[in-house]
C-alpha positions in Angstrom: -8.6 15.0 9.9 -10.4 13.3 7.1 -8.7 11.1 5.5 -9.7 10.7 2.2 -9.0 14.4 1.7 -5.7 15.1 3.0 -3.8 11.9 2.6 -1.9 11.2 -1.0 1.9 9.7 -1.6 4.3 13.0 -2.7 3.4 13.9 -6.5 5.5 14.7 -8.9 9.1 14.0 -9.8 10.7 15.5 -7.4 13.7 14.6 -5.2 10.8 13.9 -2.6 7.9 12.3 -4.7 6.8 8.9 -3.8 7.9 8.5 -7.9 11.6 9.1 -6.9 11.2 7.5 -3.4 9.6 4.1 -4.0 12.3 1.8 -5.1 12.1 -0.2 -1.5 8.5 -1.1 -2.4 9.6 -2.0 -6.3 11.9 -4.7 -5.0 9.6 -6.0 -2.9 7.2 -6.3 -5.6 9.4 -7.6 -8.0 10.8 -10.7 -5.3 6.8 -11.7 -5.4 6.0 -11.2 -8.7 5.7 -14.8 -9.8 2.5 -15.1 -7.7 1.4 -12.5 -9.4 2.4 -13.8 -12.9 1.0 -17.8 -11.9 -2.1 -16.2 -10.6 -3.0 -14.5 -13.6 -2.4 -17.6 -16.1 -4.1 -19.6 -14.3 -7.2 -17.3 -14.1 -7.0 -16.5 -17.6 -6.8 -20.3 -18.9 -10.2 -20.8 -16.4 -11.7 -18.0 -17.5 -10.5 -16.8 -21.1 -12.3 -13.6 -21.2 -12.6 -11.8 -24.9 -12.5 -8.7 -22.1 -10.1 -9.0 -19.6 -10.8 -6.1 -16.6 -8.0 -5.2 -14.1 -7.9 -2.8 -11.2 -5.0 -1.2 -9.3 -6.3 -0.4 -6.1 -3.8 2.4 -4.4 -2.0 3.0 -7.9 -0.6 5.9 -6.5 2.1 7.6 -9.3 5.5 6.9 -10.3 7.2 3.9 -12.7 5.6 1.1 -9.9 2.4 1.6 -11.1 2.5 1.0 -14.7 5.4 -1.6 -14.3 2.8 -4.5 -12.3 0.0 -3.6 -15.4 3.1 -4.3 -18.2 4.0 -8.0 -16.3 0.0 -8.9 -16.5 -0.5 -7.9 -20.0 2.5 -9.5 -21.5 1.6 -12.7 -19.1 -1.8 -12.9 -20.9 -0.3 -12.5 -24.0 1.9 -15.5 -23.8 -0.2 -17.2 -22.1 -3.2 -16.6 -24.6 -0.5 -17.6 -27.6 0.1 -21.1 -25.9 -3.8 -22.1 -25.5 -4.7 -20.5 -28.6 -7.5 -17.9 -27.0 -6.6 -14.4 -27.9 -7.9 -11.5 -25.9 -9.6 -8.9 -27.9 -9.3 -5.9 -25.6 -8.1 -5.1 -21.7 -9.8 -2.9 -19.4 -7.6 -1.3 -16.5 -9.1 1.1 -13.7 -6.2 2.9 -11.7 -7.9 3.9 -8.3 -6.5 5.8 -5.5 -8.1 8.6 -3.6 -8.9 11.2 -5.4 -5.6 13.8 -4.0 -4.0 11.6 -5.5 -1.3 13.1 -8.7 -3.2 11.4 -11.3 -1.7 13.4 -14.0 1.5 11.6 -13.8 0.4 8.5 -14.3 -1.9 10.2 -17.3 1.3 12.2 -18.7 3.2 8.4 -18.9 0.7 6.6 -20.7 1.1 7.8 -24.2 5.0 5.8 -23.8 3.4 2.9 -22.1 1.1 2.1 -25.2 4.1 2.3 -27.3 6.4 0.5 -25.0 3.3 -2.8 -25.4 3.4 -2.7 -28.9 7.2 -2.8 -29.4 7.8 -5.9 -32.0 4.4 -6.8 -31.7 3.7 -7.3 -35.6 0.8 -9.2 -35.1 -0.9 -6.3 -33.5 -2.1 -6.3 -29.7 -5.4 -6.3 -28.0 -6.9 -3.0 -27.3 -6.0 -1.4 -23.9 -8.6 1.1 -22.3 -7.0 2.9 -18.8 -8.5 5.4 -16.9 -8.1 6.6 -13.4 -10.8 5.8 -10.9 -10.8 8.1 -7.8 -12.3 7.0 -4.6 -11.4 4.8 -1.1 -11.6 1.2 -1.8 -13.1 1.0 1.7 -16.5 0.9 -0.4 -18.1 0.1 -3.6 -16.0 1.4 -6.9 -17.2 -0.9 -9.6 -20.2 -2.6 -11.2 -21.1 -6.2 -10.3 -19.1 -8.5 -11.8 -17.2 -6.0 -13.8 -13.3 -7.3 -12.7 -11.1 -10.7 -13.4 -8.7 -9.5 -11.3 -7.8 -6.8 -8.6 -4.4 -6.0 -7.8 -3.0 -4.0 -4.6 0.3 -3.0 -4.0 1.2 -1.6 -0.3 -2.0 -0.5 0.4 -3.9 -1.9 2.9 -2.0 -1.2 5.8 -3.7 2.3 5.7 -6.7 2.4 7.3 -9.6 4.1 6.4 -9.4 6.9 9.3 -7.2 7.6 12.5 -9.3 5.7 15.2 -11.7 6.8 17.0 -10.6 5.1 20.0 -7.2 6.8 20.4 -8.9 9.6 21.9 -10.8 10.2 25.2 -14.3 11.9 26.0 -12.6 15.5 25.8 -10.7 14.8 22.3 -7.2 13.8 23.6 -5.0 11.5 22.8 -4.3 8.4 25.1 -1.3 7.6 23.5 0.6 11.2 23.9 4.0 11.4 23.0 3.3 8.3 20.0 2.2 8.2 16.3 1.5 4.8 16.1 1.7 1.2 18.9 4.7 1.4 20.9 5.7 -0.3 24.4 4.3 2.9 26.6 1.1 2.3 24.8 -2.2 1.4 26.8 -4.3 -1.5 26.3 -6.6 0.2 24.2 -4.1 1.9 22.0 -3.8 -1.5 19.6 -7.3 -2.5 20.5 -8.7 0.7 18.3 -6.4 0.1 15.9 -7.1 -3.7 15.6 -11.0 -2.8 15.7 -10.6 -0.3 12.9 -8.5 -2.8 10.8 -11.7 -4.9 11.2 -14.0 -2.6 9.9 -12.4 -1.7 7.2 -10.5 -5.1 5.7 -14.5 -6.8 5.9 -15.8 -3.7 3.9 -12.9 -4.1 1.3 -13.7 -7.8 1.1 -17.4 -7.5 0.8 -16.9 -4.9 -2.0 -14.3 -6.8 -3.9 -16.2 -10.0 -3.6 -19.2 -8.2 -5.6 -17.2 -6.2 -8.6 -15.3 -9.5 -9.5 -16.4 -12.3 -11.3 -17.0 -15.9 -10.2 -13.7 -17.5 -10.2 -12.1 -13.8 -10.4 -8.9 -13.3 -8.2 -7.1 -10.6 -6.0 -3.5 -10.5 -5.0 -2.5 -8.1 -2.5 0.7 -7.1 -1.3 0.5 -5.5 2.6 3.1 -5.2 5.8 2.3 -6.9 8.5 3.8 -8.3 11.8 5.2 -11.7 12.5 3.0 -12.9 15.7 1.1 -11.2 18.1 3.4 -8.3 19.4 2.3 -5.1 17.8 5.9 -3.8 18.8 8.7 -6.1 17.7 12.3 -5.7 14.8 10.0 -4.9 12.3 7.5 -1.7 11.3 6.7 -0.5 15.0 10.3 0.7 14.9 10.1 3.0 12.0 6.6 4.5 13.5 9.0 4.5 17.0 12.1 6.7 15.0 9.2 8.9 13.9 7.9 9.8 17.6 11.2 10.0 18.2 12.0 12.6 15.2 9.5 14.7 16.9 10.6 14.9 20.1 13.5 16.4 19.3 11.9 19.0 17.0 10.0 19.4 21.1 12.9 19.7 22.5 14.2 22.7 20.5 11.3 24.6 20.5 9.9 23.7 17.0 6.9 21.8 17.1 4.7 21.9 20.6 4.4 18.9 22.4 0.6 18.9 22.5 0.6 18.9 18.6 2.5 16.3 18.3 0.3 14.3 21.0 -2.9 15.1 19.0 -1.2 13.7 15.3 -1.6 9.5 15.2 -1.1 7.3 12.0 -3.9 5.5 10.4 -1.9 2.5 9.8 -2.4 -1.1 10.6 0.1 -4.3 10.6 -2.0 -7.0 11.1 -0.7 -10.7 12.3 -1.4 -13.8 9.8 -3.8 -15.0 12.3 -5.7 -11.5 12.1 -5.6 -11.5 8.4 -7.0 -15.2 8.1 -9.8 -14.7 10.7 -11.2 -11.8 8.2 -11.4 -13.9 5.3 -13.1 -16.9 7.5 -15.3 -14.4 8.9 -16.6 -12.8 5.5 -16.4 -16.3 4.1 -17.2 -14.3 0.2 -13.7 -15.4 -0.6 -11.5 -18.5 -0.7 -7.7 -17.5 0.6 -5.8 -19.6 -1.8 -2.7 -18.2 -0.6 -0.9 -16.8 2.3 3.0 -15.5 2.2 5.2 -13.8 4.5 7.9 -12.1 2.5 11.1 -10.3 4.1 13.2 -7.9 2.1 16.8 -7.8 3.4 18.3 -4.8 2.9 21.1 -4.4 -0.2 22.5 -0.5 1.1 24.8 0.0 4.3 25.1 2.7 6.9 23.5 6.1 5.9 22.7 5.5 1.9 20.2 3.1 3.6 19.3 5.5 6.2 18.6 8.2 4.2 16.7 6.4 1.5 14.2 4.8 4.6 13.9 8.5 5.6 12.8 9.3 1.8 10.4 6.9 1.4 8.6 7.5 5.1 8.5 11.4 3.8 7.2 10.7 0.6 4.4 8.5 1.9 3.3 10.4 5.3 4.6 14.2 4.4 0.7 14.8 2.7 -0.5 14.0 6.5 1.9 16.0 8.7 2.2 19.2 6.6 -1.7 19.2 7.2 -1.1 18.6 10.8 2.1 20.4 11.6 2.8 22.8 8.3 5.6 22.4 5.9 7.9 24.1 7.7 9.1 21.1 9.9 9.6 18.4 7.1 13.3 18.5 6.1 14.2 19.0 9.9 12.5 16.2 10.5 13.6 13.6 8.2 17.1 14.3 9.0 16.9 13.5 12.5 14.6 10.3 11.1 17.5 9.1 8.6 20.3 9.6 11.6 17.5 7.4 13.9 17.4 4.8 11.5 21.6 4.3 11.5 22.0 4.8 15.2 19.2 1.8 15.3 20.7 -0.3 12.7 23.8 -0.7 14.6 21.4 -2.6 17.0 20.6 -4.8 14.5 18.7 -5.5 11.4 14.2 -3.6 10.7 13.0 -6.1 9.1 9.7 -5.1 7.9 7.5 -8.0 6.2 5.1 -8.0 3.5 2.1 -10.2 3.3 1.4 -11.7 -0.2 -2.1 -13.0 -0.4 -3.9 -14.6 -2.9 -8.4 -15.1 -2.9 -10.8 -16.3 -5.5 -14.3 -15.7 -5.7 -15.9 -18.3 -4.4 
């Protein structure tokens, strides 16, 4: 399956569009958004660009997006009031790969640039968006081109399903799983740690090019707490999904070599994993490293159902290609009665990684 094709969060405004179905990742956001806001004045009073260039790197669609590019303008707009420096004109590029529904994000924007200029008498800078389509495993941008890069849940995906899942004759050696789990073999989390490599150095290297000296990134991504792959936190929602499957197996729906042959290309990489990247590429200073947990606010199946939501949203591009659309609501109701018959064991607690890197 190639990747860059196929995969895409849920378009539209739907009752399953990533746009409807993202509110887990919005208040995880919003609970780090003060790194985001301190990172931005203090690379603005450095810097203090007449030309201020932003990316979004896995913008994907919905209210997220254009909420994180509001926070940054107004905080260089306060902050350029208080050092008396005034910013003549922002430059935002929203990437994502190019399935991705654009044309919501496009479709907002004419209320965005009203929303900036509400009680703004004294006029505001000029804002130029566009959308940028293309992996950010690679080269997007000129040299030099960005201040800062911002990505929001994003690198956790991998640039491709790994090669190493799969033996000589083309079949899976971890049947019967989508992602790392307990049954797994040895070089199950070996291919997925090697591809993690590949591609985090290539988005480092990249990065380090299109941004300016002293220009900074913060990126949002889940992770894992040590070095168990399989532990309270993602691995079990990737579990509940193999699970989901089997019983579509069991009843006849779905064949069990089809669901063998379908594998996520997703990575949570430990701290230790992340900071041995950045050492390695050594292009980029790691000025900050945070491990953020999101406690749930929902109980008992409004929770449930809104975890099942946001997994279909973000993986149902991938297995309708794989399986067809036929299976998808079957499926995410046995995922969202999963997920409550393993909360009564206690507590997924999925974390986010928060870093922070300069250009060196």
């Amino acid at each position: 399956m190639d990747v860059e094709k196929v995969f895409h969060m849920s378009g539209g405004v739907g009752k399953t569009s990533y746009a409807k179905n993202s509110s887990l990742q919005k208040k995880a956001s919003d609970r780090v958004k003060h790194i985001i806001i301190q990172t931005v004045e203090e690379l603005y009073i450095e810097t203090s660009p007449k030309s201020f260039g932003i990316a979004d790197l896995g913008c994907s669609s919905g209210p997220n997006t254009l909420s994180i590019i509001k926070d940054i303008f107004q905080t260089i707009q306060g902050i350029s009031h208080k050092i008396m420096h005034h910013c003549s004109e922002f430059r935002v590029y929203l990437n994502d790969l190019p399935t991705n529904d654009f044309n919501s994000i496009f479709k907002a924007l004419p209320e965005f640039h009203l929303l900036l200029r509400e009680d703004k008498k004294n006029g505001v800078p000029s804002i130029f968006m566009g959308g940028y389509p293309g992996s950010f495993y690679g080269r997007l941008f000129p040299n030099s081109y960005l201040h800062f890069v911002h990505s929001s849940y994003c690198l956790h995906w991998l640039s491709r399903v790994p090669s190493g899942l799969y033996n000589e004759q083309g079949r899976s050696l971890n049947k019967g799983c989508v992602y790392i789990s307990e049954s797994s073999p040895a070089v199950v989390p070996q291919a997925y740690f090697k591809q993690f490599q590949e591609d985090f150095s290539l988005f480092l290297r990249s990065r380090s090019e299109e941004l300016v000296e002293g220009g900074r990134m913060v990126l949002l991504f889940l992770g894992r707490r040590g070095k168990e792959h399989v532990d309270r936190g993602i691995s079990v929602l990737w579990e509940i999904l193999s699970r989901s499957f089997a019983i579509l197996v069991s009843q006849g729906k779905v064949e069990q070599e089809k669901v063998d042959s379908y594998e996520v290309h997703f990575y949570a990489p430990s701290r230790e994993e992340i900071e041995d990247e950045v050492r390695k590429e050594g292009l980029l200073k790691l000025e900050r490293l945070e491990m953020c947990e999101i406690e749930k606010s929902e109980q008992g199946m409004d929770y449930s159902t809104k975890v099942a939501m946001a997994i279909r949203a973000i993986q149902e591009s991938m297995i309708s290609n794989h399986f067809g659309e036929r299976i998808l609501d079957s499926l995410f109701e046995n995922y969202a009665k999963l997920v409550q018959e393993e909360m009564a064991k206690g507590d997924i607690r999925p974390i986010t990684f928060v870093l922070v890197l300069r250009k060196i």
